[in-house]
C-alpha positions in Angstrom: -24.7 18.5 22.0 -26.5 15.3 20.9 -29.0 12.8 22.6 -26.0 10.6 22.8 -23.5 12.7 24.3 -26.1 13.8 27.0 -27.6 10.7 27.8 -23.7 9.2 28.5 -23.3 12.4 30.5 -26.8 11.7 32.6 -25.2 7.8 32.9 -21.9 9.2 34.0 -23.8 10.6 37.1 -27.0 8.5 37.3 -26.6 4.7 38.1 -28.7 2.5 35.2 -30.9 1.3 38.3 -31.2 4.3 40.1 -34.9 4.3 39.3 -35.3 0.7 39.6 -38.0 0.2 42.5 -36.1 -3.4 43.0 -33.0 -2.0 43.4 -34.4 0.7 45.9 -35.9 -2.4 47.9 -32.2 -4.6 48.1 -30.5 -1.3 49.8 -33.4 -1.3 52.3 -32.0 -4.7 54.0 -30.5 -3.3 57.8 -27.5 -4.2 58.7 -26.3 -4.5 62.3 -23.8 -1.6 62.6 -21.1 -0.2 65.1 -20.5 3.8 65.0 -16.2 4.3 64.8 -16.7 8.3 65.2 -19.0 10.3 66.8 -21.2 11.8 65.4 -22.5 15.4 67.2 -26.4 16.5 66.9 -27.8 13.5 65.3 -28.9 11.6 68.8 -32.5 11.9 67.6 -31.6 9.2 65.1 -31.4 6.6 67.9 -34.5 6.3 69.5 -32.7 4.4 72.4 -30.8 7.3 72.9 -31.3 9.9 75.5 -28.2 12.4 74.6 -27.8 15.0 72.1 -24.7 13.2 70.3 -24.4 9.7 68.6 -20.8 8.4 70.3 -18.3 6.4 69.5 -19.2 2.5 70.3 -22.8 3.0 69.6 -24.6 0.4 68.2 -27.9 1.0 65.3 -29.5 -1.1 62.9 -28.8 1.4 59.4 -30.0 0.2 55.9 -27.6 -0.6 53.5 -28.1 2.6 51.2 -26.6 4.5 54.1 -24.4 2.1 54.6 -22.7 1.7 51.4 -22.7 5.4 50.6 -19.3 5.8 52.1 -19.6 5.4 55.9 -18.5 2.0 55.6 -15.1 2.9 53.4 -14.1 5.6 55.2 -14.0 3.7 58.4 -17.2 5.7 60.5 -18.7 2.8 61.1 -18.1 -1.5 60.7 -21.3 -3.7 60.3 -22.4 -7.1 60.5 -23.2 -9.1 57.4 -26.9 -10.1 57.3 -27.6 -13.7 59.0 -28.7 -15.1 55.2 -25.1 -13.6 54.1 -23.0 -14.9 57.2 -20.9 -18.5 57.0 -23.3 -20.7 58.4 -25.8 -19.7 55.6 -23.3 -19.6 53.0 -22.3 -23.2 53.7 -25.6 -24.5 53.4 -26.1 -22.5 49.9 -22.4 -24.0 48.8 -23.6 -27.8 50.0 -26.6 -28.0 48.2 -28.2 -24.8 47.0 -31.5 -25.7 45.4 -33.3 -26.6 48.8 -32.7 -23.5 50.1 -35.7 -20.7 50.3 -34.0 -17.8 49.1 -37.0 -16.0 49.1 -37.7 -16.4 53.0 -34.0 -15.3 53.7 -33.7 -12.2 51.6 -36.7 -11.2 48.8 -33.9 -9.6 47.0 -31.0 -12.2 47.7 -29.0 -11.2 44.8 -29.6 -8.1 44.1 -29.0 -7.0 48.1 -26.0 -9.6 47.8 -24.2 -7.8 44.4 -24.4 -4.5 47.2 -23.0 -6.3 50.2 -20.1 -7.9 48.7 -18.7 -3.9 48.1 -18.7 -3.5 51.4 -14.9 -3.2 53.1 -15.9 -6.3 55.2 -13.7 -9.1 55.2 -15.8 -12.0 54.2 -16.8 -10.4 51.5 -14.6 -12.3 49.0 -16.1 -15.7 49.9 -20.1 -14.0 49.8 -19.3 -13.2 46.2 -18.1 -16.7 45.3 -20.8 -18.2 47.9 -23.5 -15.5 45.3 -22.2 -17.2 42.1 -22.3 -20.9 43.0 -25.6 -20.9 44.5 -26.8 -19.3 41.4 -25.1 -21.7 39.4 -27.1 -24.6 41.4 -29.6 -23.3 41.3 -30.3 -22.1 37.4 -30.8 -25.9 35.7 -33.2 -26.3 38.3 -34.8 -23.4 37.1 -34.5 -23.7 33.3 -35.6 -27.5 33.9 -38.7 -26.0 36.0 -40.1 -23.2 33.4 -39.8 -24.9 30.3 -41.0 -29.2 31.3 -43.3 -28.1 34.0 -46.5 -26.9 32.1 -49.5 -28.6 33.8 -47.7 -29.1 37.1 -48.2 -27.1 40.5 -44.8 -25.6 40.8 -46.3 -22.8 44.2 -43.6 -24.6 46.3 -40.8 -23.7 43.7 -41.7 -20.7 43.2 -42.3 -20.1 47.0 -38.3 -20.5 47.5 -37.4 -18.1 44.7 -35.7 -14.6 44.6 -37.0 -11.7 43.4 -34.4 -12.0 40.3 -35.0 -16.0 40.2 -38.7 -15.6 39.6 -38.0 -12.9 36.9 -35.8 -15.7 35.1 -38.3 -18.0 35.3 -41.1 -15.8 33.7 -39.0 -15.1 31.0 -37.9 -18.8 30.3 -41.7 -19.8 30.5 -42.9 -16.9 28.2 -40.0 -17.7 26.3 -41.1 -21.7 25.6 -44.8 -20.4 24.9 -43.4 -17.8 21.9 -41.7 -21.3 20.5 -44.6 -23.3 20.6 -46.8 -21.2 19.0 -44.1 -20.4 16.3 -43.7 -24.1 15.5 -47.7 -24.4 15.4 -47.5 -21.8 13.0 -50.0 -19.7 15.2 -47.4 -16.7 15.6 -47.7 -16.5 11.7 -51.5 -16.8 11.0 -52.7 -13.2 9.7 -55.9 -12.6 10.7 -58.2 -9.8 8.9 -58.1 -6.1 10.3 -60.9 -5.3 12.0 -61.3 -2.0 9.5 -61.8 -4.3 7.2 -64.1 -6.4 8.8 -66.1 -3.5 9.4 -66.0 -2.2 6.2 -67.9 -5.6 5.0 -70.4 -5.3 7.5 -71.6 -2.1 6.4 -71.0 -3.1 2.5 -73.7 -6.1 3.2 -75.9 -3.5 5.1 -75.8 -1.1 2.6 -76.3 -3.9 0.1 -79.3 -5.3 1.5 
C-alpha cells in the first residue's frame, strides 16, 4: 500500500483538524442544553443533582464537542444557541459588523460558529448567513488595516478580533513586508557564507 493510499485512509477517519489545538478550543464553548431521554447512572455528571439517574427535562450546561457528537441529531437532547450566536447578536453583526468585538463575544467566533451552524437547531440557517456577512464586513477593514497601517497603534483593532481574524491579519502584514523587501531588492541581496568568511579569517591568520 502506498503513503498516499494510507494517508487518504487516516483522512477518511481522522478530521484534517483533529489535532488543531484551535479547533479543540471552539468545541469547548457550553451550550445551555435540555436532556429529551434519560439517561440511567450518569447523575454524578450533574453536580446539582442528588439522584443516581440524569432524567428527562433536566437542564446542564455541555460543551459543544459533546454536543455535536450526535446527542443533538438523534434527538437526546435540544440546546440553546450561545448569546453571541442568538438574533439579537446576529442583528447587530448584520447592521454594521466592523464595531463589533468579536473577540470579547467568542475567542473563536468562527471557528465555534462553522460547528454550531450543524447543529439540528432551527436558526441555524440564518447563523450561517449572519457568519458569512459579518466576515464579509469585516475583511476590507482588515486588509485596509494590515497592509496601510505600519506606524500606527492598531491594540484597539486587534483587541476586537477573532482568533481566525488575527491569523488573517498576520499573514496580510507579513505578507506586505515580503513585497517591500522584494521591491528594495533586499530579498535578492546574496550575502557571503559564513564558511567562507571563516575560511578568510584563518587564510589572513595563517598568512600573517
Amino acid at each position: 500500500m502506498s503513503f498516499d493510499s494510507q494517508q487518504q485512509d487516516v483522512d477518511s477517519v481522522i478530521p484534517r483538524d483533529y489535532f488543531s489545538i484551535d479547533s479543540i478550543l471552539a468545541e469547548q464553548q457550553k451550550l445551555s442544553c435540555v436532556l429529551r431521554r434519560s439517561f440511567f447512572g450518569l447523575g454524578y455528571l450533574d453536580a446539582s443533582n442528588s439522584g443516581e439517574h440524569l432524567v428527562s427535562g433536566t437542564k446542564m450546561d455541555l460543551p459543544l464537542w459533546i454536543v455535536g457528537s450526535g446527542l443533538a441529531d438523534k434527538g437526546f437532547l435540544t440546546c440553546e444557541l450561545p448569546k453571541a450566536y442568538q438574533e439579537a447578536n446576529r442583528n447587530i453583526l448584520l447592521a454594521d459588523s466592523s464595531v463589533v468585538d468579536l473577540f470579547k463575544q467568542a475567542v473563536h467566533f468562527y471557528g465555534t460558529g462553522l460547528r454550531l451552524i450543524k447543529l439540528p437547531h432551527p436558526e441555524t440557517p440564518y447563523l450561517a448567513v449572519s457568519l458569512v456577512k459579518a466576515f464579509i464586513g469585516r475583511f476590507k477593514k482588515i486588509m485596509d488595516s494590515s497592509q496601510n497601517s505600519r506606524n500606527q497603534d492598531l491594540s484597539t483593532l486587534l483587541a476586537k478580533l477573532d482568533t481566525k481574524e488575527r491569523e488573517l491579519f498576520e499573514l496580510s502584514r507579513e505578507s506586505v513586508q515580503t513585497l517591500d523587501k522584494w521591491e528594495r531588492r533586499e530579498s535578492n541581496i546574496i550575502g557571503a557564507s559564513t564558511l567562507v568568511l571563516h575560511s578568510r579569517k584563518r587564510k589572513r591568520h595563517q598568512l600573517t
